[in-house]
C-alpha positions in Angstrom: -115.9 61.1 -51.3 -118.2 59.1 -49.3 -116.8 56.5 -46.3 -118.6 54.0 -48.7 -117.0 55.2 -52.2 -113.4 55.0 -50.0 -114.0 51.8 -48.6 -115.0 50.7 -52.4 -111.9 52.3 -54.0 -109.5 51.0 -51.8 -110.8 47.3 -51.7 -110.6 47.8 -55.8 -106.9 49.1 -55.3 -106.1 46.1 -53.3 -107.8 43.4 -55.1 -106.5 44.9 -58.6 -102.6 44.3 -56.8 -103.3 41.0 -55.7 -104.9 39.9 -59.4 -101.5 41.4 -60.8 -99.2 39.2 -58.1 -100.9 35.9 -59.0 -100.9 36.8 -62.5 -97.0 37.7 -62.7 -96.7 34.7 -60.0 -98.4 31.7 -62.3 -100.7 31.4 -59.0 -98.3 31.5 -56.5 -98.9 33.2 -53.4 -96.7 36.2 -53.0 -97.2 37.9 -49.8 -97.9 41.9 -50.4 -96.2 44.3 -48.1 -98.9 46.9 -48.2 -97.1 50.5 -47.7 -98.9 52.9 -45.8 -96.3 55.7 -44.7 -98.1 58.0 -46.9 -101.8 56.5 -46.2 -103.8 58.9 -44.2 -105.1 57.1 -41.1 -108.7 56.7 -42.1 -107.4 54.8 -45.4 -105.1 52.2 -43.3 -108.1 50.0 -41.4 -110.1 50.1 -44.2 -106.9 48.5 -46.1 -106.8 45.7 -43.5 -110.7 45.6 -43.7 -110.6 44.8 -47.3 -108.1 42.0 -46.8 -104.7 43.5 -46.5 -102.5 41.5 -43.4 -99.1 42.8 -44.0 -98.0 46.5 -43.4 -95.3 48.2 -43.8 -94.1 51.8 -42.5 -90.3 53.3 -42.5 -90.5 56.2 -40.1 -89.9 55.9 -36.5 -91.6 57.0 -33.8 -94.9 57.5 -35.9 -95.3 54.1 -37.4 -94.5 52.5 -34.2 -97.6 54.5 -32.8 -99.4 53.8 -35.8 -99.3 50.2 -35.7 -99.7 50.5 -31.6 -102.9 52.6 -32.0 -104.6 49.9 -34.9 -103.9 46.6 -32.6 -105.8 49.2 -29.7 -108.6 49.3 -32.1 -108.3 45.2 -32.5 -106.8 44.9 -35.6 -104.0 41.9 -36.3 -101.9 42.0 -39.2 -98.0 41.6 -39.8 -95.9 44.7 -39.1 -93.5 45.8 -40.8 -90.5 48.1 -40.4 -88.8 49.1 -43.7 -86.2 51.3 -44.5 -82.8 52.2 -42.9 -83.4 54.2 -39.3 -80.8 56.2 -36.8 -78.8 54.0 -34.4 -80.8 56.2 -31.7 -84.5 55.0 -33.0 -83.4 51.7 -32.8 -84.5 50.8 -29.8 -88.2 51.3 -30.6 -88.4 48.4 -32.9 -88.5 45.3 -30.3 -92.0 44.4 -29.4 -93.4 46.7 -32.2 -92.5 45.0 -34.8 -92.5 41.4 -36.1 -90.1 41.9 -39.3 -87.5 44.5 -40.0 -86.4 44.5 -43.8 -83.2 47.1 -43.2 -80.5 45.7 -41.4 -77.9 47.4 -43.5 -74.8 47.2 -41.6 -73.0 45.5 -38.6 -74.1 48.6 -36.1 -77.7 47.9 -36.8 -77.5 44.2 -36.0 -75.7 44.9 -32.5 -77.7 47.2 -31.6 -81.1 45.2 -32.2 -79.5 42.2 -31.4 -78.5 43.9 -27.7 -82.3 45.1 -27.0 -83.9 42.6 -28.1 -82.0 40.1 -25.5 -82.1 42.6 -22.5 -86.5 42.2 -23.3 -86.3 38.5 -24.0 -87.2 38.8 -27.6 -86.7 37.6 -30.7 -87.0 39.4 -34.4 -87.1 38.6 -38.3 -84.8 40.9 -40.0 -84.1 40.8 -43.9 -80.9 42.3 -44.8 -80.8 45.5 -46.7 -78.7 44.9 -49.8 -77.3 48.1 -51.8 -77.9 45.9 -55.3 -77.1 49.0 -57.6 -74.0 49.9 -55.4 -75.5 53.7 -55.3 -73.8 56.0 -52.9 -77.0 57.6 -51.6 -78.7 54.6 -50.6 -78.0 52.0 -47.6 -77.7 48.7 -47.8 -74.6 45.9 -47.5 -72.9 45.7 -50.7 -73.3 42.3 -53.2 -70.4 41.2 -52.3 -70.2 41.7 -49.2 -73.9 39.9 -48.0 -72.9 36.4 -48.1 -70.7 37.1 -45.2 -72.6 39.3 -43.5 -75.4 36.8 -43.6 -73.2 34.0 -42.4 -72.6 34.9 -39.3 -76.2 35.8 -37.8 -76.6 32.8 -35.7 -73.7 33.5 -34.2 -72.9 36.9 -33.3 -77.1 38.0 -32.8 -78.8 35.6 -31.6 -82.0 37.2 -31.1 -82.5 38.4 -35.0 -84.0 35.6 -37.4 -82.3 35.8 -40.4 -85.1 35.4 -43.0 -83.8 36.8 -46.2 -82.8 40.2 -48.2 -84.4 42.6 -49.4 -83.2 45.7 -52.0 -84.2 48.7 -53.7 -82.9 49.2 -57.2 -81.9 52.4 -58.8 -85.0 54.5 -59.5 -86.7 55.3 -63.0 -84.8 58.6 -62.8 -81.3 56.6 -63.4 -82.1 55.5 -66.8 -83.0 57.4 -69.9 -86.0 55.1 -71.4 -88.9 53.0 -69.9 -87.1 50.1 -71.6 -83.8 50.8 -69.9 -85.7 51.6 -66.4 -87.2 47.9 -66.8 -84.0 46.1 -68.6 -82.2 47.5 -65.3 -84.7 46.8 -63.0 -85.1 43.1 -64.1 -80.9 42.8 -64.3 -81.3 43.8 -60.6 -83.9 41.5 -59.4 -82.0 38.6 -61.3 -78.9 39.0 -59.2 -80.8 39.3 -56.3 -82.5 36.2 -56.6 -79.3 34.6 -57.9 -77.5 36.4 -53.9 -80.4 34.8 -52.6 -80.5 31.2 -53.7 -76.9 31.3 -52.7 -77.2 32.8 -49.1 -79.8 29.9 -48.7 -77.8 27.1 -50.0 -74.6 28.5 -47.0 -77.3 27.9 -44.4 -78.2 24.3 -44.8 -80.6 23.2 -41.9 -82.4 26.7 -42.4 -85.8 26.7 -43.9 -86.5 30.3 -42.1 -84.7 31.7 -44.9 -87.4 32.4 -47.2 -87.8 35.9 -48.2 -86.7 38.0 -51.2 -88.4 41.2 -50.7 -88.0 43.2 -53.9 -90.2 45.5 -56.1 -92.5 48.3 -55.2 -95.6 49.7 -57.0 -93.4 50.7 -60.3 -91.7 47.5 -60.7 -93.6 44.8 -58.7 -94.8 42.8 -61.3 -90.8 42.5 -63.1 -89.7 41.3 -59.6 -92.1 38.5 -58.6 -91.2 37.5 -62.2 -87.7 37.3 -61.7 -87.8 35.7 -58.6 -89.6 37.8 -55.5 -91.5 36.3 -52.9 -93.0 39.2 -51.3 -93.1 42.5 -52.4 -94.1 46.1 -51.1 -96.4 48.0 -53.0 -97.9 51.5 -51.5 -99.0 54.2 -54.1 -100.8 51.8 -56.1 -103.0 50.5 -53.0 -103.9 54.3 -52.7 -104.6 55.0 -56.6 -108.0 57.5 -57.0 -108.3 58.6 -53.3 -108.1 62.4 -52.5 -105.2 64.4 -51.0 
C-alpha cells in the first residue's frame, strides 16, 4: 500500500467513526478517544493528520515515549492514558499525560496524587468502574464509586475528578449477538444512571463531565445510552496491512 492509499484509508476509517458518533449522538459532539496501542507508528500521525485530536494508549513506558516522540515532531492533540498500570509505572504519568481514565483503586490515587504535587502538577483522572463486577478486570465496584468519588477534593488534591469510565463484559460472556448488546446497553444504562448521580453529590462542579464508555464493538449502543466520549481503536485501523 502506497503512503497515499494509507493516508486515504485511514482518513476514511476516521471520518466513517465520526459519521456513526453524530449519527448515534442526534448531532452531538462526542469526543473520540482514538486508540492506537496497536497502531503502527506510521499509521498514528497520519491519524492526527486526518483530524483525530484525542489519543489514547494503555501501556507504559512505550506510550509515554510514543506520545513524547509525536509532540517532538510538532504534533498537539489530547493524551490519553487508559487502562489499569503497576503502582511502580505510576510515576511516568505526570507531565505525559493530560487525562488518565484508570484510577481504580485508593493506591492509584495516592500515588498520583503524591507525584504530581512533588512536580507542581495537576491531572484529569476518570475513575475506573468494574460495571460487570468481573473478577479479572480492575475497576472500583458500583457500589462502592460514589464514595470513592466523594472524597477527591479532599484527600488528592492534584487529580481533577472529571468523570468514570468502564468496560463491560466482552462478547465472549454472552451466548448471542442479542444478548452481547442487551448486556452491553444494561451496562451503559447503569453507568450513566452512577454518573448523573456522582454529578448531582458534587454541586459547584461542572468539571465533572465525562462518561467514557464503549469501544469499537459497542460504541454506537453507548453514546446512545448516555456516553460522552468514547474510545474506538480497531475500527480507526479497518483495511490497513499487518
Amino acid at each position: 500500500m502506497t503512503g497515499d492509499e494509507l493516508r486515504r484509508l485511514i482518513a476514511r476509517n476516521l471520518s466513517s467513526v465520526n459519521e456513526r458518533i453524530l449519527q448515534a449522538s442526534g448531532g452531538k459532539l462526542i469526543p473520540l478517544c482514538c486508540v492506537t496501542k496497536y497502531a503502527r507508528d506510521e499509521w498514528v500521525p497520519l491519524l492526527l493528520e486526518a483530524g483525530a485530536s484525542h489519543l489514547a494508549e494503555n501501556l507504559l513506558p512505550t506510550g509515554a515515549e510514543r506520545f513524547e516522540a509525536l509532540w517532538e515532531q510538532g504534533y498537539r492533540f489530547t493524551r490519553h492514558l487508559i487502562g489499569a498500570q503497576q503502582s511502580r509505572k505510576l510515576k511516568l504519568v505526570p507531565g505525559r499525560f493530560d487525562m488518565y481514565q484508570a484510577v481504580d483503586r485508593e493506591k492509584t490515587a495516592e500515588l498520583l496524587n503524591a507525584d504530581l504535587l512533588a512536580q507542581g502538577l495537576k491531572l484529569d483522572v476518570l475513575v475506573q468502574v468494574n460495571i460487570g463486577q468481573e473478577e479479572q478486570k480492575h475497576g472500583v465496584a458500583p457500589e462502592e464509586a460514589v464514595d470513592f468519588c466523594g472524597v477527591f477534593r479532599g484527600r488528592w488534591p492534584a487529580l481533577r475528578l472529571r468523570g468514570l469510565m468502564a468496560v463491560p463484559p466482552w462478547p465472549q460472556a454472552y451466548p448471542s449477538d442479542e444478548e452481547f448488546e442487551r448486556g452491553s446497553r444494561d451496562c451503559f444504562r447503569q453507568m450513566r444512571r452512577l454518573f448523573d448521580t456522582i454529578r448531582a453529590s458534587h454541586p459547584g462542579s461542572p468539571e465533572i463531565d465525562t462518561l467514557s464508555l464503549g469501544m469499537s464493538l459497542d460504541f454506537v449502543w453507548a453514546i446512545e445510552e448516555g456516553a460522552t466520549m468514547v474510545r474506538v481503536g480497531s475500527a480507526l485501523f479497518v483495511g490497513l496491512e499487518g
